[in-house]
Structure formats: structure tokens, C-alpha cells
C-alpha positions in Angstrom: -2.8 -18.2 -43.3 -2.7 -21.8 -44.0 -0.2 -22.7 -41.0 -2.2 -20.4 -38.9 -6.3 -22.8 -39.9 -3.9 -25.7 -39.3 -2.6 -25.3 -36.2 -6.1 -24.5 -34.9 -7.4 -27.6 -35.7 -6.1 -30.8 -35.2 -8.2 -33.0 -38.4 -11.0 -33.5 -36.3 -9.6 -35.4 -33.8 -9.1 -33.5 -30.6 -8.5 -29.9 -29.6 -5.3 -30.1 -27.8 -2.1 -29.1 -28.8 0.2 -31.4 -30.2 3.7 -31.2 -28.1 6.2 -29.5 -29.2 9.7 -28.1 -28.2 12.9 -25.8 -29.3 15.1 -28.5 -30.0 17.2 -27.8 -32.3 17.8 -30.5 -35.7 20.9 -31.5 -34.3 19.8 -32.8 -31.1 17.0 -34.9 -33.2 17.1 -38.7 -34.5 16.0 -38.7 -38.1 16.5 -42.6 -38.4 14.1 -44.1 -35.7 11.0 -43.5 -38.2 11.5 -44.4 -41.7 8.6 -43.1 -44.1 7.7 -44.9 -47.0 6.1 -44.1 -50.8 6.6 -40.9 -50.6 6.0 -38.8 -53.8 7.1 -36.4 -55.2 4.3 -34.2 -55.1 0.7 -34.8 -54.4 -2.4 -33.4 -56.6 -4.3 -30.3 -54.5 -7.6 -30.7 -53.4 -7.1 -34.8 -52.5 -6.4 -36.8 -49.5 -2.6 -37.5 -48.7 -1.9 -41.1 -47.2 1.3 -41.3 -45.4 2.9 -44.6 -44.5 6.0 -44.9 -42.5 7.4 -47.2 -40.4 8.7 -47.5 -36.9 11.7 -49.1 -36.5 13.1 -51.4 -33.1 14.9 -47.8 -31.8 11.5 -46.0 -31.0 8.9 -46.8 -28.3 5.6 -45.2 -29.8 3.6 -43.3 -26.9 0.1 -42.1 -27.0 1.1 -38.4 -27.6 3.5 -38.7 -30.4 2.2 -37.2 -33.6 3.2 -36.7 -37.4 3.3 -33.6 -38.9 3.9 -31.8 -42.1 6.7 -29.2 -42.1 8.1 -26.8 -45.1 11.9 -27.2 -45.8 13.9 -25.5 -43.5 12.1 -25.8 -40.3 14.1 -25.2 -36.9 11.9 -26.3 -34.1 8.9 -28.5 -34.0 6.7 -25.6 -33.3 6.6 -24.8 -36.9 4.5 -27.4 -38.2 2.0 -26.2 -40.6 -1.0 -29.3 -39.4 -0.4 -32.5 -37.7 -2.0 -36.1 -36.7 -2.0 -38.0 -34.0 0.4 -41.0 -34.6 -2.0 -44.6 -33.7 -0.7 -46.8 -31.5 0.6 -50.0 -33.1 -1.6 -53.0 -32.4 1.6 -54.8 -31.9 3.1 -53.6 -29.1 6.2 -55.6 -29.6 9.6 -53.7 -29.5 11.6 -56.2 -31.4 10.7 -55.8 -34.8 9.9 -53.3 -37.1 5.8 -52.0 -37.6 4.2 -50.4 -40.6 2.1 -47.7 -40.2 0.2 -45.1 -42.4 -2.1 -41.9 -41.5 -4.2 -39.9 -43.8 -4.8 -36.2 -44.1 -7.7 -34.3 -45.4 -7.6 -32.1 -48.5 -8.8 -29.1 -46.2 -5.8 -28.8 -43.9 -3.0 -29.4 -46.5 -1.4 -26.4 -48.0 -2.6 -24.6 -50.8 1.2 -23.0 -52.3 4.0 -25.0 -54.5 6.3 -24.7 -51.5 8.8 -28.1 -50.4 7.3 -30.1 -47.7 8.3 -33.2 -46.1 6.4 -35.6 -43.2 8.0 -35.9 -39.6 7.6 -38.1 -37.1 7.5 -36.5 -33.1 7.0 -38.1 -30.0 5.3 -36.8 -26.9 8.5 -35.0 -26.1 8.8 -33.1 -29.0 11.6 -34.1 -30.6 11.5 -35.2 -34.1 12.4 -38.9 -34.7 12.5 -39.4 -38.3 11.7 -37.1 -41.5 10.4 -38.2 -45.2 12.2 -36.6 -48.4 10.8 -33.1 -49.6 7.3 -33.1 -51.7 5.8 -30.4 -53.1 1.4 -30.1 -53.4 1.0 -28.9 -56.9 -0.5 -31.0 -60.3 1.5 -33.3 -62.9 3.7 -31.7 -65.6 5.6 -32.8 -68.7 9.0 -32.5 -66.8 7.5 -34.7 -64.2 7.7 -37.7 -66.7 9.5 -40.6 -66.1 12.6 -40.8 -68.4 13.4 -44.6 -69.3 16.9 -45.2 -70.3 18.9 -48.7 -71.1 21.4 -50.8 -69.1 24.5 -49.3 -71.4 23.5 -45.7 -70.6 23.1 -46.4 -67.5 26.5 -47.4 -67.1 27.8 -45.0 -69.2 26.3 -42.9 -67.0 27.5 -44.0 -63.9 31.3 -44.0 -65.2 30.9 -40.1 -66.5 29.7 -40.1 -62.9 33.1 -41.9 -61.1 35.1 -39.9 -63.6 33.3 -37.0 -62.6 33.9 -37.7 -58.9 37.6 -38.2 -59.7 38.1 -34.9 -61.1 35.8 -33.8 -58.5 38.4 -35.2 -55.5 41.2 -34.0 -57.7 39.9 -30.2 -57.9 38.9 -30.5 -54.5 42.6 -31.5 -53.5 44.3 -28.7 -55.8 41.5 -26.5 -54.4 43.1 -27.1 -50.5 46.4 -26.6 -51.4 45.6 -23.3 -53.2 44.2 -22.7 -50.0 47.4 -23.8 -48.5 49.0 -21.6 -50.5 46.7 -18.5 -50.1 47.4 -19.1 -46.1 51.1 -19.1 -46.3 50.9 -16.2 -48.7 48.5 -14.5 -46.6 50.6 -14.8 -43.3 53.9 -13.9 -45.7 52.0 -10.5 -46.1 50.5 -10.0 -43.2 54.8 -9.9 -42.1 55.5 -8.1 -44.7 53.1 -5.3 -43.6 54.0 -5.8 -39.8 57.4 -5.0 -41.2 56.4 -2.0 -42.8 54.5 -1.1 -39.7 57.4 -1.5 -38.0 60.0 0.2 -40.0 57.7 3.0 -40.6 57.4 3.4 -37.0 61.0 3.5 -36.1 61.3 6.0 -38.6 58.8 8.1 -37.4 60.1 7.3 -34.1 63.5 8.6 -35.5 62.2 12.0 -36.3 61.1 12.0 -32.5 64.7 11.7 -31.4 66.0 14.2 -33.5 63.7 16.8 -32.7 64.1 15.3 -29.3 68.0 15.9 -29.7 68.0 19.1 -30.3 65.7 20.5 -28.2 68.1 18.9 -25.7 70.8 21.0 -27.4 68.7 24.1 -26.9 68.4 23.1 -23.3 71.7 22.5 -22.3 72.7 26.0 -23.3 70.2 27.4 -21.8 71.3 25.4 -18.7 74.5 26.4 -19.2 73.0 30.3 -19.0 71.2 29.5 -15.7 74.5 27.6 -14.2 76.3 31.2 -14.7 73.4 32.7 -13.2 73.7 29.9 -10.2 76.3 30.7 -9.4 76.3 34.6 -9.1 73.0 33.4 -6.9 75.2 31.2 -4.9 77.6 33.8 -4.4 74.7 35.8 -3.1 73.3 32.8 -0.6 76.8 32.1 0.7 77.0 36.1 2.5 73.4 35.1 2.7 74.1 32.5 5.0 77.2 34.3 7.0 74.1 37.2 7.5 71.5 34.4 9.1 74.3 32.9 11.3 75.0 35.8 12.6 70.8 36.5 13.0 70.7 33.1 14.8 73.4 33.7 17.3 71.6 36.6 17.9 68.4 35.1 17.9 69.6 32.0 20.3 70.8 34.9 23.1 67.3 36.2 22.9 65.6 32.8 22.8 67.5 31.8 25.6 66.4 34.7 27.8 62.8 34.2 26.6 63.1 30.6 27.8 64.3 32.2 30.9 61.1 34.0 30.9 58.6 31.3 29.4 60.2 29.2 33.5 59.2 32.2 35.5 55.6 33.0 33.4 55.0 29.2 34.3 56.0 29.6 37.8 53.4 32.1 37.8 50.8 30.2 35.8 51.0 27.3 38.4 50.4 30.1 41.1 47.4 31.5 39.2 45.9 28.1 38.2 46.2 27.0 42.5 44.3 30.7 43.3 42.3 29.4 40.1 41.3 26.4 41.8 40.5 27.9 45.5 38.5 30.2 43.7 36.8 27.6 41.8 36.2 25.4 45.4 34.9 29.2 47.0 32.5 29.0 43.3 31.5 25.3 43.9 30.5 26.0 47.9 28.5 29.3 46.5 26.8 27.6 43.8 25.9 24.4 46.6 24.2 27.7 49.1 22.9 29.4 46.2 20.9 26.2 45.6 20.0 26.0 49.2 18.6 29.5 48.6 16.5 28.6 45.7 15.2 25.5 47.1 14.2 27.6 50.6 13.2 30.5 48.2 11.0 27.8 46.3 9.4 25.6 49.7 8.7 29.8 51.2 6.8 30.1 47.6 4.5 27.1 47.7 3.9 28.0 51.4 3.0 31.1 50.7 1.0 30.3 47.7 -0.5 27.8 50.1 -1.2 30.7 52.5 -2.9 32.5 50.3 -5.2 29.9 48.9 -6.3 28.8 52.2 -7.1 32.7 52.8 -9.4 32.3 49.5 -10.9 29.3 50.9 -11.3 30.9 54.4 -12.9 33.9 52.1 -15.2 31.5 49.7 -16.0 29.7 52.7 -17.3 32.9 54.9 -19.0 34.1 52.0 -20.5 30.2 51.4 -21.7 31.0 55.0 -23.1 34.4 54.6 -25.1 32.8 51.1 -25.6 29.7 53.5 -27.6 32.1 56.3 -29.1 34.1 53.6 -31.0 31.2 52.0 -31.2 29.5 55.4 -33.3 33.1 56.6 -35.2 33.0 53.1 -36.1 29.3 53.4 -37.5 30.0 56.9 -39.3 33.0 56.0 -41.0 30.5 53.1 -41.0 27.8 55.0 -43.1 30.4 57.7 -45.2 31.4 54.6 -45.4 28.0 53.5 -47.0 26.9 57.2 -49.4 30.3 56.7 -50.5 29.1 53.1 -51.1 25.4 54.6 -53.3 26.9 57.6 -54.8 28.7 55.7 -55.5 26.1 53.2 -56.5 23.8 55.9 -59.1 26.3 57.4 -60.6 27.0 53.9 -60.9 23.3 53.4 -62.7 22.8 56.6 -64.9 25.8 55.6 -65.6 24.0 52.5 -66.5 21.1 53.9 -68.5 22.4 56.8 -70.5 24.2 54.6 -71.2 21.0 52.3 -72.1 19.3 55.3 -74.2 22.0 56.3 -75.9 22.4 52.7 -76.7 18.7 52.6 -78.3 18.7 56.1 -80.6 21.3 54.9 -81.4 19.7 51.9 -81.8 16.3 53.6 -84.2 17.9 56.0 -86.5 20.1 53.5 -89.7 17.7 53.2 -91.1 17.0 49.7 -94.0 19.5 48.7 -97.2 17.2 47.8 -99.4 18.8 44.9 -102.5 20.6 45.3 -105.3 18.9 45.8 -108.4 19.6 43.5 -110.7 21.9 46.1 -107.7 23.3 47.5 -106.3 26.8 47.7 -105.8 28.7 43.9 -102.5 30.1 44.3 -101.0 27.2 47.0 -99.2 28.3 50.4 -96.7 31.1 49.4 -94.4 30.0 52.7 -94.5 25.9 51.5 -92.8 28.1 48.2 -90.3 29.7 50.2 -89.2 26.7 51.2 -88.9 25.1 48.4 -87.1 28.1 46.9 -84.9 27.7 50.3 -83.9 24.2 49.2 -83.3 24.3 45.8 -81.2 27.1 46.6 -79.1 25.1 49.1 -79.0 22.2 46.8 -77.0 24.5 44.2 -74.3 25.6 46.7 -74.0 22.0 47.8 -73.6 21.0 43.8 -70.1 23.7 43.6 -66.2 22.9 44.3 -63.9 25.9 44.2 -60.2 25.8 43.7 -58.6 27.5 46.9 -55.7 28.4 44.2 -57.3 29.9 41.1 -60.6 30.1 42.7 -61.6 27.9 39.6 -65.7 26.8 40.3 -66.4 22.6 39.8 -69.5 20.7 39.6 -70.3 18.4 42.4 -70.4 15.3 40.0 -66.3 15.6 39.2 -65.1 12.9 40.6 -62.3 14.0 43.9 -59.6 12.6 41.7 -59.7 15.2 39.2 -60.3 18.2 41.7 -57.1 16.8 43.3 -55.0 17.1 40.1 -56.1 20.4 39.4 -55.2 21.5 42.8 -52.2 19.5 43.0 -51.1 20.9 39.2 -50.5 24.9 41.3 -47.9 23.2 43.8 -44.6 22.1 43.6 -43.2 19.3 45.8 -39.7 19.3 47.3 -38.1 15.6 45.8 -36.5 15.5 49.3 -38.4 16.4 52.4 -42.0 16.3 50.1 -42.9 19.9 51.6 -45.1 21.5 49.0 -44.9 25.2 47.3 -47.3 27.3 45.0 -45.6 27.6 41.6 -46.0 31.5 41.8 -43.0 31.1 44.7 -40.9 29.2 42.1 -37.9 31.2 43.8 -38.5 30.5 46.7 -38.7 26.9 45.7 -35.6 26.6 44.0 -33.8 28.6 47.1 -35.1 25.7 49.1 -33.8 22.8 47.2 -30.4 25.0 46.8 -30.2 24.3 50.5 -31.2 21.3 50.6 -27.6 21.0 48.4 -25.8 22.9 51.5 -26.4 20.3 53.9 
């Protein structure tokens, strides 16, 4: 859980990831970064200071970083946190330059576990690695043991003396070894030996059983060479028999040969008739075709023939419709002329009697009143005569349809009265002659031959 609050942040310093890679440890340089005062374990809970320095074998760039990784790390993407490494102020190659970065109590680990500083550049590849540390407080076997210069030395000769008898052990220890090898190879023959002599023994049992089931089959061969031979016996008149059969059978093959040269004479004769008869087929099939094709151009003639006679009958019957409507439209076209004269007469009536109603009304004097000493009762013809006039004046005032015998007053303007007469006819689109709609056949009989034209 620690590793995983580390690597999310970065020790408030940026947000990127540091770089990393899966180089192994033995493609890394451990020596180009040297870190220095490194304990052996730091207190929990307080800042860690590490100071290192980078040697003349390392060019510091502005992504290389220091991390802290437990023992037994294989890549550089197992860092637990990390800083960014500063740039030196000097940027001189030639010597070497101390360094030092600090990390905050909150990102270190929290367990007893070994950990140890590395330095990695922007490539991610480690350059150089502190001793192990652990993060855990100060105990009694952490004290510092002070010893004299004559223990010391005593020390360090138990130590040579140890090392002797170390290289010694270690050199009786190889040729045991040695010896174990060569013993170990000795056996390993030994057993191939066995392997091998156990085989040819097994492979001995083989033979025998091998052997005499040979022995059990050369007697039996030995029974079936007595039996060959009676067989042979047998194949030998055999054979006299089928000689015989094929002397025999050579007479007859010979006259069957004789045969097979006179059946082919004749085949040759019946393929030539074959062929004539074939050339009589080929010149029957070419006027059978002929036949066909005549048979097929009398067809379309005839089916030719006898859709002109359709047309010939569609057309006289066209005719006969054609004279039909032609004698129809002339009887309505003879109606027609009656209905127009006699529209034309009734419309001179009309008018003649308008005229003639507003003659007599323009005539008729004004009747003065009665003047005061005059007659009672007035002069009952002057009444008449008024009566006369105002009677007149009414049949002047009326307009009749000549149609629908509808009645107008005189004040409708002649538009209207127009329209109204004009709404009972119906006017040919092509020659403009008019019809009543009650004659709507005979109407449509006359634009039907206006379409025969």
C-alpha cells in the first residue's frame, strides 16, 4: 500500500512519472554514483537526507531521479517513491560533485524491511546504489562495540587463518567434487554395462526362441517340400494338358484371325455406306432446314395476313362507329342550329317587347293631382291609364332565362344574367360551338369526333 501512495506522488514536485525501464541489474553501472553517510537505519516518522556523489563517469540530465528500492529489486519500475535528482550548479565534467536530496517522513515506508538509495538517469538505468538500511528505531544490539588495537589484530589474524582454512576446504571441497565426477561417470559405465549385458541377455532369449521356432519351421517346410513336389508332379501333366489346349487353341485363333480380316473387310464396307448415308443425312438435314425456314417466313406471313384482316376489320368497324357519330353529331349539330334559332328568336322577342314596354312607359304622361274644386272621385279613364303604365313598367322590370325559365329583376346587372345562362351550356374547347348540359351525350359524341379527325 505504501509503494502503491508513493508512486502516485512524486514529494510534491511534479506529477509525471519518473522513467523507468526493464533493464536488468546486470546491464546497470553501480559505480558512476557513489552515496555517502548512509545509515544503518533511520528513525520512522523523520526526514531522510541523502547525500551522494557523482563521479567524472556520469553526465547528470534533467530527468534522472533517485529512488528508494527494497533489497532484491529487478527493474527500476519497482521503486517504492523517488526524487528528482538537481542539477549540479557545476556543470563541469572533470571532477567529482556532491550532492544530497531530502525525503519527507510521509512517503517513506512504514515496515522493517532492507532498503537501499539508487541513483537513475533519464534512461532508466540505474547508475549507482547505497548499502541496505532498514526504517525502524534504535536498539541495544545497535550499539557501537569499541574494541582495542591488539583485538583488533587478533582479530584480523583469526580472520586470515580463517580464510586459509577457508581456501584449503574450499580446495579439498573441488577435488571431492572431482572425485564425485569421476565416480559418478565410473557408475554411470557401470550401469551402461549392466544395461548392456542385460540386454544381450534378453536379447539371447530372443534368439533361442527365435531358433527353434526356426527348427519348427524347417520341418514343417520340409512337410510342404513333400507336398511340392507331389503338386509339381501334378503341374508337370498339367502343363503337357495346356500345351496340348494351346495348340488347339492357336488352330482356332488362327482361323478366328482369318475371320477378324474378312469382318474388317466388311466393317470398311459398312463404315463407306455409313458415310454416304451420313452425306444423304447431312443434305436432308440442310432441306429440312430450308423447310423450316420456308415453313417459318409462310407463318409470319400469314400471321401478317391475318392481322392486316383485323385491322381491315377494326378499321371498317372504326368506320361504321366513325359514320355513326358523324350522323349523330349532325343530327345535334341540326338540333343545335334549331336550339340557337330558337334562342335567337326568343331573344329578339325579349327584347322587342322591352323596347316596346319602355316606349309605352316613356310615352304615358304624368297624372297632375286634383285640384281643390275639382271632380270628387277624379277621371276614372286618366286611372286606367295609369294602371296601363304601371302595369307595363312591371313587365319591362322582368328577365327570364330562355333555359330554366328562371324570372330576374331588371336591376341585375347583364353580367350576371349572362353567367346564369351561360352556366346551362357547354362549349366545344375546339370549334367553340355550344350545347345544353341536358345533351351531355351528345356533347361528348361530338368531341369524340372531333378525336376522329
Amino acid at each position: 500500500m505504501g509503494a502503491e501512495l508513493s508512486k502516485t506522488s512524486t514529494m510534491d514536485e511534479t506529477s509525471d512519472e519518473p522513467p523507468t525501464s526493464a533493464v536488468l541489474l546486470d546491464n546497470c553501472h553501480f559505480s558512476q554514483v557513489v552515496f555517502n553517510n548512509v545509515e544503518k537505519f533511520y528513525v520512522p516518522g523523520g526526514d531522510v537526507t541523502c547525500y551522494y556523489t557523482l563521479t567524472q563517469n556520469i553526465v547528470p540530465r534533467g530527468k534522472d531521479w533517485v529512488g528508494i528500492f527494497r533489497v532484491g529489486w529487478k527493474t527500476t519500475r519497482e521503486y517504492y517513491t523517488f526524487m528528482w535528482a538537481p542539477l549540479p550548479s557545476d556543470a563541469r565534467g572533470d571532477t567529482a560533485v556532491q550532492q544530497q536530496i531530502q525525503f519527507k517522513a510521509y512517503y517513506l515506508p512504514k515496515d522493517d524491511e532492507y532498503y537501499q538509495f539508487c541513483y537513475v538517469d533519464q534512461d532508466g538505468v540505474v547508475r549507482g546504489a547505497s548499502v541496505p538500511f532498514q526504517f525502524r528505531a534504535e536498539t541495544e544490539d545497535d550499539i557501537l562495540v569499541v574494541t582495542t588495537q591488539g583485538e583488533v589484530e587478533e582479530i584480523e589474524l583469526q580472520n586470515r587463518n580463517l580464510h586459509k582454512e577457508n581456501e584449503e576446504l574450499q580446495a579439498s571441497c573441488a577435488s571431492l567434487q572431482k572425485q564425485n565426477i569421476d565416480l559418478q561417470e565410473e557408475l554411470n559405465k557401470t550401469q551402461e554395462l549392466q544395461n548392456s549385458l542385460e540386454s544381450l541377455r534378453c536379447n539371447t532369449e530372443k534368439l533361442e526362441l527365435e531358433l527353434n521356432s526356426l527348427k519348427k519351421e524347417n520341418k514343417h517346410l520340409k512337410e510342404l517340400d513333400d507336398c511340392r513336389e507331389a503338386e509339381l508332379h501334378q503341374l508337370k501333366e498339367q502343363i503337357q494338358n495346356v500345351t496340348s489346349d494351346k495348340e488347339r487353341l492357336e488352330t482356332r485363333l488362327k482361323t478366328a484371325l482369318d475371320r477378324m480380316d474378312q469382318l474388317q473387310s466388311q466393317v470398311l464396307n459398312y463404315e463407306k455406306e455409313v458415310e454416304n448415308l451420313s452425306h444423304m443425312d447431312r443434305d436432308k438435314t440442310e432441306q429440312l432446314e430450308s423447310l423450316k425456314e420456308e415453313n417459318r417466313q409462310l407463318c409470319v406471313t400469314r400471321t401478317q395476313q391475318q392481322q392486316n384482316h383485323d385491322l381491315m376489320k377494326e378499321l371498317e368497324e372504326q368506320k361504321r362507329l366513325f359514320q355513326i357519330l358523324q350522323a349523330k353529331k349532325n343530327e345535334a349539330d341540326e338540333e343545335n342550329q334549331k336550339l340557337r334559332e330558337e334562342n335567337d328568336r326568343l331573344l329578339r322577342r325579349l327584347s322587342q317587347e322591352v323596347s316596346s314596354f319602355s316606349v309605352v312607359s316613356q310615352a304615358q304622361a304624368p297624372i297632375p293631382a286634383p285640384e281643390v274644386g275639382g271632380l270628387l272621385f277624379g277621371n276614372s279613364c286618366c286611372a286606367a291609364g295609369a294602371n296601363l303604365g304601371a302595369g307595363a313598367a312591371d313587365i319591362a322590370s322582368i328577365r327570364k332565362c330562355p333555359i330554366c325559365d328562371e324570372v330576374f329583376p331588371e336591376d341585375i346587372e347583364t353580367s350576371q344574367y349572362e353567367v346564369h345562362v351561360q352556366s346551362h351550356l357547354l362549349e366545344c374547347p375546339l370549334c367553340s360551338e355550344t350545347f345544353e348540359k341536358s345533351n351531355k351525350q351528345v356533347f361528348d359524341d361530338h368531341i369524340f369526333c372531333h378525336g376522329l379527325e
